[in-house]
Residue, then its C-alpha position, 0 to 999 in steps of 0.5 A: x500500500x502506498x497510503x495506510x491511515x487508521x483512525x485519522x483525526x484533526x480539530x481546529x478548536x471544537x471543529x472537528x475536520x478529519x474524524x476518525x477516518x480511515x482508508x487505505x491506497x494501493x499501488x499505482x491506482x487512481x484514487x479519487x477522494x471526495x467531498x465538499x468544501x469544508x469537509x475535510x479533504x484538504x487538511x487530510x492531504x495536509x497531514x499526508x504530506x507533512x504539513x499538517x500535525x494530526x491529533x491522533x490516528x496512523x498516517x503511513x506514506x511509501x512504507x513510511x511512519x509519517x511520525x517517525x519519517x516525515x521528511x522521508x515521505x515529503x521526497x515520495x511525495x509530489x503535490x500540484x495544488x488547486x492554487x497555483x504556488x510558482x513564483x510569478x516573477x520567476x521564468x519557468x526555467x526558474x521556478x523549476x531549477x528552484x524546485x530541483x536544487x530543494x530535492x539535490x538536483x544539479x547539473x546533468x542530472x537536472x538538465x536530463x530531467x528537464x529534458x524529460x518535462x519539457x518532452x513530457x508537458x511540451x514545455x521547451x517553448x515558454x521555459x525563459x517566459x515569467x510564469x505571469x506572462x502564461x496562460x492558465x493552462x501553462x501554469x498548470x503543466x509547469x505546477x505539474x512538471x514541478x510536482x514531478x521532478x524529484x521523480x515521486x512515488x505518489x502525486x497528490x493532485x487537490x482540484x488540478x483541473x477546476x478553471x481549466x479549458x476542456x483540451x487542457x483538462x485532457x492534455x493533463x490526464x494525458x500525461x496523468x495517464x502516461x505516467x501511471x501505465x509507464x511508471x506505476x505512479x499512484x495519484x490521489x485525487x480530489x475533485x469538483x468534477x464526477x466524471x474525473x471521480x468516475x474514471x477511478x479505480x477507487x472512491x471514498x466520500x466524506x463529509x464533515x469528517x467522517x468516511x460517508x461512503x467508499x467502493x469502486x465507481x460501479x459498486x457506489x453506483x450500483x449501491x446508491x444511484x438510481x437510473x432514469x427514463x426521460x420522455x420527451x413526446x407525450x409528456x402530458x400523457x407520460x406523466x399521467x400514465x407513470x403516476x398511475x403506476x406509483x412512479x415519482x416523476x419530475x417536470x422539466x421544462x421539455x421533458x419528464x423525468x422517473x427515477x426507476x428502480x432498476x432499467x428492468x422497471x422500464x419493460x414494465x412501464x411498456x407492457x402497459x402504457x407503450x404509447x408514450x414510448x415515442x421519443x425517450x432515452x433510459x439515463x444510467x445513474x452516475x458519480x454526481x447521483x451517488x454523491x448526492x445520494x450519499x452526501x445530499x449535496x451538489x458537489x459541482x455546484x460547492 
């Protein structure tokens, strides 16, 4: 295991951030960690990488005793935060020659990683520009590069995508990608967008401090979505003909929505009524319908 945390708690006064949670992750996944603002996300990658002293519990990094070798697991660890934290008035050449000389990186060796980032994020371009003269989307790749230079076992990615423009969201998986298939990287992941959370190989919601649920994205959504069957065409008698049968229904604009029980219920509603089956789509239920489920909060929209 790459992480191992038992019973992690962390309060700030009477609030209590982190309470009692424990998780543990694997080699070489994708595993994505979720809640709102607030819930405890942060100050729990805080405490991971050292920069936050927990009030009780086990944090265990790379084999690694996080009260014991603190500094051991700061050099496993890469982290690009949701704010960016390069120097702007530094070029990008700067910012990570900076970042190399804090890991002992000199000479041909940083060159030769250099080298690597710059062919990896394609950053040969803007490597004598001020980090301020950069678009958002470069600023991410050089927080990427940076995050990666000391060449760490697990990176720590807190919103990486939030602000960014969707081809420079997938140029970043991309490379997130890359790098899991060639170098077995583990990623810990926390993010405002489901579809990210839905591609992980393991999942583990929390709010207000406590584990409210966890699984792979298909046994949280087997267990707590629900699917749906929208009609577009009929809608008067769709709805007329569902609430006959007991089915809750909701009214959209151009369409109503039925949460089903399961996408079989939908053979049943046709047997009896297949005159509203016009225009019409089954919705298989989803990241955003479990965490709302679970949480009964909008993650997207903290």
């Amino acid at each position: 295991m790459i992480i191992e945390i038992e019973n992690l708690k962390k309060s700030f006064k009477d609030v209590k951030a982190v309470d009692d949670i424990s998780f543990k992750v694997k080699e070489g996944e994708l595993f994505a960690f979720l809640g709102v603002n607030g819930a405890g996300k942060s100050t729990t990658i805080n405490v991971i990488s050292g920069t936050l002293n927990k009030d009780g519990g086990k944090v265990c990094v790379c084999g690694h005793d996080i009260d014991q070798n603190p500094e051991k697991i700061k050099g496993e660890i890469g982290i690009v935060f949701q704010n960016s934290i390069l120097d702007k008035k530094m070029s990008v050449y700067e910012n990570l020659k900076s970042r190399a000389n804090l890991y002992g990186i000199f000479g041909a060796d940083f060159k030769k990683r250099l080298d690597e980032m710059c062919e990896l994020l394609d950053l040969k371009d803007i490597l004598k520009r001020p980090v301020c003269k950069l678009s958002g989307g470069q600023k991410r790749r050089i927080d990427i590069a940076r995050a990666l230079f000391h060449n760490p076992k697990l990176l720590i990615l807190d919103e990486p995508t939030t602000g960014l423009d969707p081809k420079t969201r997938i140029t970043v998986w991309n490379v997130i990608d890359r790098l899991r298939k060639e170098q077995n990287l583990t990623v810990l992941l926390t993010t405002h967008y489901m579809e990210e959370a839905a591609n992980a190989d393991y999942v583990l919601i929390i709010d207000g401090g406590k584990k409210a649920a966890e699984g792979t994205p298909h046994e949280l959504k087997n267990k707590f979505a629900s699917d749906f069957i929208r009609f577009y065409d009929r809608i008067e008698q769709a709805e007329s003909s569902l609430v006959k049968l007991g089915v809750p229904v909701k009214r959209e604009r151009d369409y109503i929505q039925a949460e089903l029980k399961s996408t079989a219920q939908v053979a049943d509603i046709f047997k009896k009524y297949p005159e509203i089956f016009n225009d019409f789509e089954v919705l298989k239920g989803n990241m955003d319908n479990v965490f709302l489920k679970v949480t009964g909060k909008d993650l997207e929209g903290m």
